[in-house]
Chimera marker file (.cmm) of the C-alpha trace (Angstrom):
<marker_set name="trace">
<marker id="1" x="12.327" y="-9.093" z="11.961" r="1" g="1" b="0" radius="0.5"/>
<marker id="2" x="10.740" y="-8.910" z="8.659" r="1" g="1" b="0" radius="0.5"/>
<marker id="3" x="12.912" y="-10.864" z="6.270" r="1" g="1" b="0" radius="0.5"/>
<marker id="4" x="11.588" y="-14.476" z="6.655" r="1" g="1" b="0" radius="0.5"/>
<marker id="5" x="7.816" y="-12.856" z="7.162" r="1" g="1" b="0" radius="0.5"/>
<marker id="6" x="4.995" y="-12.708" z="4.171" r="1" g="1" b="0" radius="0.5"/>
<marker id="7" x="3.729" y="-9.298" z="3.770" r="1" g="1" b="0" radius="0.5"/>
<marker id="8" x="0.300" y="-10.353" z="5.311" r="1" g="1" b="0" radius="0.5"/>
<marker id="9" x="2.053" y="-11.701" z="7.818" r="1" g="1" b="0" radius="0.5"/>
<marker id="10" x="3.378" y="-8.002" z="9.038" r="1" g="1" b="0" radius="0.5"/>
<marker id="11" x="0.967" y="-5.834" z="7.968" r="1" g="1" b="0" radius="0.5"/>
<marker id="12" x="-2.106" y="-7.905" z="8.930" r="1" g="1" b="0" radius="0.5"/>
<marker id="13" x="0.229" y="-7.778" z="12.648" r="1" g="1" b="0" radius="0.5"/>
<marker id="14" x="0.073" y="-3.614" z="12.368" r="1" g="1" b="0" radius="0.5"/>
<marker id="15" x="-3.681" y="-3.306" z="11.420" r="1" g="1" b="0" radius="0.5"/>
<marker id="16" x="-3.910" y="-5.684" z="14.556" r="1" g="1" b="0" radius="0.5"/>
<marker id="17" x="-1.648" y="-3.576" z="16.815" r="1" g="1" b="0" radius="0.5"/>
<marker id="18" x="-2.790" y="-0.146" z="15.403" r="1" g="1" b="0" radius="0.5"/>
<marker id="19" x="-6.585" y="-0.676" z="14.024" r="1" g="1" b="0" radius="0.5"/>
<marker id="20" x="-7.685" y="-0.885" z="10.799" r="1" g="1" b="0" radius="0.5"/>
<marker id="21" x="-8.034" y="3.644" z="10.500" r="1" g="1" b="0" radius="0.5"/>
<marker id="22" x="-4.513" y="4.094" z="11.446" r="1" g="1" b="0" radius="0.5"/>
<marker id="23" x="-2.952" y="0.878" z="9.386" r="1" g="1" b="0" radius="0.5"/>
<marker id="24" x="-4.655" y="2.716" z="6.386" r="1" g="1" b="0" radius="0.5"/>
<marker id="25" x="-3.984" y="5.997" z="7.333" r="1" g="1" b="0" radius="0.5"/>
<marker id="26" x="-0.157" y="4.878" z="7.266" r="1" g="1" b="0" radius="0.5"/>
<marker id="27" x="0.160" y="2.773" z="4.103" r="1" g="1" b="0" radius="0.5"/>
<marker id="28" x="-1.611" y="5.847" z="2.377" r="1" g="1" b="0" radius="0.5"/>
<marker id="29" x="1.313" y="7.939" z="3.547" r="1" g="1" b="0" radius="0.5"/>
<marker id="30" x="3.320" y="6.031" z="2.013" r="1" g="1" b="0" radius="0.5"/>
<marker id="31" x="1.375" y="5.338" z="-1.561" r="1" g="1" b="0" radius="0.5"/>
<marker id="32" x="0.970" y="1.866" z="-0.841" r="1" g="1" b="0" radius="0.5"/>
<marker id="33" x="-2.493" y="-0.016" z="-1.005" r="1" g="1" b="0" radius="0.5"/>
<marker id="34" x="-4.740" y="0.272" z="1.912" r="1" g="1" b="0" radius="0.5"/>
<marker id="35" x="-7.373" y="-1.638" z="3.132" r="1" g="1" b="0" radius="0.5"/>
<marker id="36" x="-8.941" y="-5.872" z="3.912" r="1" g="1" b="0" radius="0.5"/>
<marker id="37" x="-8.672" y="-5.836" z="-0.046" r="1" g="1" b="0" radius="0.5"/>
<marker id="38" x="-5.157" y="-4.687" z="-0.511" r="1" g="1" b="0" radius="0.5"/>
<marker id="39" x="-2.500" y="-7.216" z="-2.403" r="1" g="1" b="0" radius="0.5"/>
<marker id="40" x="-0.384" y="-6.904" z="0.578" r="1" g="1" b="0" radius="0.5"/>
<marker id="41" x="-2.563" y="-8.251" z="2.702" r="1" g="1" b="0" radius="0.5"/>
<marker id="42" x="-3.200" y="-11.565" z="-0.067" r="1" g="1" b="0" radius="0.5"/>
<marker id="43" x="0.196" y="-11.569" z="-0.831" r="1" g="1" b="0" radius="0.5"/>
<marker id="44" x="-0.336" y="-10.686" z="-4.441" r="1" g="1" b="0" radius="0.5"/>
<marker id="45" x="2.826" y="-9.427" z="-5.501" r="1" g="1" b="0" radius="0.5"/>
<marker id="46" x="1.673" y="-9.206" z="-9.054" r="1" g="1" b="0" radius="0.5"/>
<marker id="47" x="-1.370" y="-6.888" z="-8.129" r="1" g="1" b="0" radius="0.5"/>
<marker id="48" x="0.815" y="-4.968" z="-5.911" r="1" g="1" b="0" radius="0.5"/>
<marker id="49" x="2.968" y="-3.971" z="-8.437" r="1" g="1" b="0" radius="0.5"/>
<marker id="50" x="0.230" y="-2.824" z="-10.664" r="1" g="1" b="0" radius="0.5"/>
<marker id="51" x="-1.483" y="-0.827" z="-8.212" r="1" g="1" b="0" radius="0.5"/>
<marker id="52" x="1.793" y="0.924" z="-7.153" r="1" g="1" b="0" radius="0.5"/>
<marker id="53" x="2.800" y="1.365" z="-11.184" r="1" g="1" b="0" radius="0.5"/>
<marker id="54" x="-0.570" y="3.038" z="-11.498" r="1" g="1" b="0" radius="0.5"/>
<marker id="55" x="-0.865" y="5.330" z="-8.418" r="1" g="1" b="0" radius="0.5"/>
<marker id="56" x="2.685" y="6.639" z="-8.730" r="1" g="1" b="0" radius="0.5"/>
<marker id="57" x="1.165" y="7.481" z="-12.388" r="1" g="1" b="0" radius="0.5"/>
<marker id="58" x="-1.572" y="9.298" z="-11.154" r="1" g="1" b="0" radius="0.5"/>
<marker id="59" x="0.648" y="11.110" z="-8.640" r="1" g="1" b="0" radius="0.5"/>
<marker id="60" x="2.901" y="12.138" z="-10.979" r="1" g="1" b="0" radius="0.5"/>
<marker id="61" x="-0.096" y="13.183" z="-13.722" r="1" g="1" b="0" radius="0.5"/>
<marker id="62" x="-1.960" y="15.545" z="-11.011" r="1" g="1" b="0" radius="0.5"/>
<marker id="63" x="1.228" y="16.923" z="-10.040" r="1" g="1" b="0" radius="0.5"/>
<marker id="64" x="2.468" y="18.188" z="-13.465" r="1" g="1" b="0" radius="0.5"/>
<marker id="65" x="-0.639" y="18.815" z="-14.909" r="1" g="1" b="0" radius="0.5"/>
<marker id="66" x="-0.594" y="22.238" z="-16.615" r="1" g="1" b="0" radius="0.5"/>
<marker id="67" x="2.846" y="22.633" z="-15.553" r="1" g="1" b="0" radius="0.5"/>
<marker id="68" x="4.333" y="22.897" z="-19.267" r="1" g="1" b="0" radius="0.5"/>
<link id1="1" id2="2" r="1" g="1" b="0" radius="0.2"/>
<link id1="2" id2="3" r="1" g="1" b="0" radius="0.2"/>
<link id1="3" id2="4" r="1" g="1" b="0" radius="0.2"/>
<link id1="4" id2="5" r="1" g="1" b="0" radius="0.2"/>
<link id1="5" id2="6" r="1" g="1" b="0" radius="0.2"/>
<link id1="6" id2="7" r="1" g="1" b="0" radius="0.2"/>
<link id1="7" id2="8" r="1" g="1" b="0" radius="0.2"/>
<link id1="8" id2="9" r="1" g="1" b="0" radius="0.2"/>
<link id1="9" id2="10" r="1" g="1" b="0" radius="0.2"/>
<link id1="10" id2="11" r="1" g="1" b="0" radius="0.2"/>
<link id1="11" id2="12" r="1" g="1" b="0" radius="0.2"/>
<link id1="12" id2="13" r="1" g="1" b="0" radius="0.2"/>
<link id1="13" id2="14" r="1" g="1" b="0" radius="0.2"/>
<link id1="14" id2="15" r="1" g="1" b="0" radius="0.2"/>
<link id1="15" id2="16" r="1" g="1" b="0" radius="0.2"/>
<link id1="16" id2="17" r="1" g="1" b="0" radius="0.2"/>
<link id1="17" id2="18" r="1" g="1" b="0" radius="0.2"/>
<link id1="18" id2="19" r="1" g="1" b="0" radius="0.2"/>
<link id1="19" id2="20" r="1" g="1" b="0" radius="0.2"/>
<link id1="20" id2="21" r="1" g="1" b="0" radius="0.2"/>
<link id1="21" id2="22" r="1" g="1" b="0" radius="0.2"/>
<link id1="22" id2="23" r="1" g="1" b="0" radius="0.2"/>
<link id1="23" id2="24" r="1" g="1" b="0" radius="0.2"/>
<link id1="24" id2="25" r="1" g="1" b="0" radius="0.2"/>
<link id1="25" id2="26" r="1" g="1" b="0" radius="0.2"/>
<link id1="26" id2="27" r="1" g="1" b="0" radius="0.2"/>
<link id1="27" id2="28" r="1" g="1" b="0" radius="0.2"/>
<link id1="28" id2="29" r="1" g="1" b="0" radius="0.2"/>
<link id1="29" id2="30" r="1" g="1" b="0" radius="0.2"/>
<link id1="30" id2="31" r="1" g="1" b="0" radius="0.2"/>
<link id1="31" id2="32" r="1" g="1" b="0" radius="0.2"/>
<link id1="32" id2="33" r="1" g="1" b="0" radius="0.2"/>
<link id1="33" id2="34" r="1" g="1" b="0" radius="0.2"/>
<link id1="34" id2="35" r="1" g="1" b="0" radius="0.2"/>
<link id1="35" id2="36" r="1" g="1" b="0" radius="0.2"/>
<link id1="36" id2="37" r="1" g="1" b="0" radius="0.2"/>
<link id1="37" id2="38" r="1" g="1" b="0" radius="0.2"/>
<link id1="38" id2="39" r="1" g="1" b="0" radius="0.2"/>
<link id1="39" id2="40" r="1" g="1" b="0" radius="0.2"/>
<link id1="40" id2="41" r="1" g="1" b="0" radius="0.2"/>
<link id1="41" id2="42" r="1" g="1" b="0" radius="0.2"/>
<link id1="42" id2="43" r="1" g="1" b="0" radius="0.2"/>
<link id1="43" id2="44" r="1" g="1" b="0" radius="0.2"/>
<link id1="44" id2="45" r="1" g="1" b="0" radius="0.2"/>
<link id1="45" id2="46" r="1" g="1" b="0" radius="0.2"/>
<link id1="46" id2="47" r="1" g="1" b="0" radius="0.2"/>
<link id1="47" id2="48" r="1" g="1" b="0" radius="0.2"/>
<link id1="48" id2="49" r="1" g="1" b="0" radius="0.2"/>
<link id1="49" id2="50" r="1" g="1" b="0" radius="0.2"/>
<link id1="50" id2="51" r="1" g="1" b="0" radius="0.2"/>
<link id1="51" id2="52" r="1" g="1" b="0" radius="0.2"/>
<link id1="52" id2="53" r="1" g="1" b="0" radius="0.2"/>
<link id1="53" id2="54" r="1" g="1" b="0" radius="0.2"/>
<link id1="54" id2="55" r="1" g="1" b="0" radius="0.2"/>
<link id1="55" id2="56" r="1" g="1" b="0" radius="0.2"/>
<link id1="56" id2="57" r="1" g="1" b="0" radius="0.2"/>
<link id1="57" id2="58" r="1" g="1" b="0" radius="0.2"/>
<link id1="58" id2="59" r="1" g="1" b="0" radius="0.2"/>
<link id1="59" id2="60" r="1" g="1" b="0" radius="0.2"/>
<link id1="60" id2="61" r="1" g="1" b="0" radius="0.2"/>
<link id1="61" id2="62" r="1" g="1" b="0" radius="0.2"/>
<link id1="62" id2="63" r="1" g="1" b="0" radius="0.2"/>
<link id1="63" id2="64" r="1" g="1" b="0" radius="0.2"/>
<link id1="64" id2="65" r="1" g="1" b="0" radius="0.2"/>
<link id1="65" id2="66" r="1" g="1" b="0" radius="0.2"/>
<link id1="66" id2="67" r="1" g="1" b="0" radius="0.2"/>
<link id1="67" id2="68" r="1" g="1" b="0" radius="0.2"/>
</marker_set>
């Protein structure tokens, strides 16, 4: 269903289907970028891999922090 599909293709489909609250609500779940602005809705596979690289940073910073 999703192989021969662009990632705007899909996900533009789900906000569609589920509105824009719960579309966000879902890719948040999952640390991925939310959101008319997000790469996977431009197909910017270059910008999504920065954005992921840096939030699984952050994730990982606020959960260790002072855990020494």
């Amino acid at each position: 269903m999703l192989s021969k599909r662009t990632p705007s293709d899909y996900f533009s489909e789900i906000r569609t289907k589920h509105g824009g609250s719960e579309a966000d609500e879902l890719l948040r779940s999952h640390l991925l970028p939310e959101g008319v602005n997000s790469p996977l809705l431009k197909d910017d596979f270059e910008k999504f891999l920065d954005w992921r690289e840096q939030t699984l940073k952050d994730v990982i910073c606020r959960r260790t922090q002072g855990n020494d």
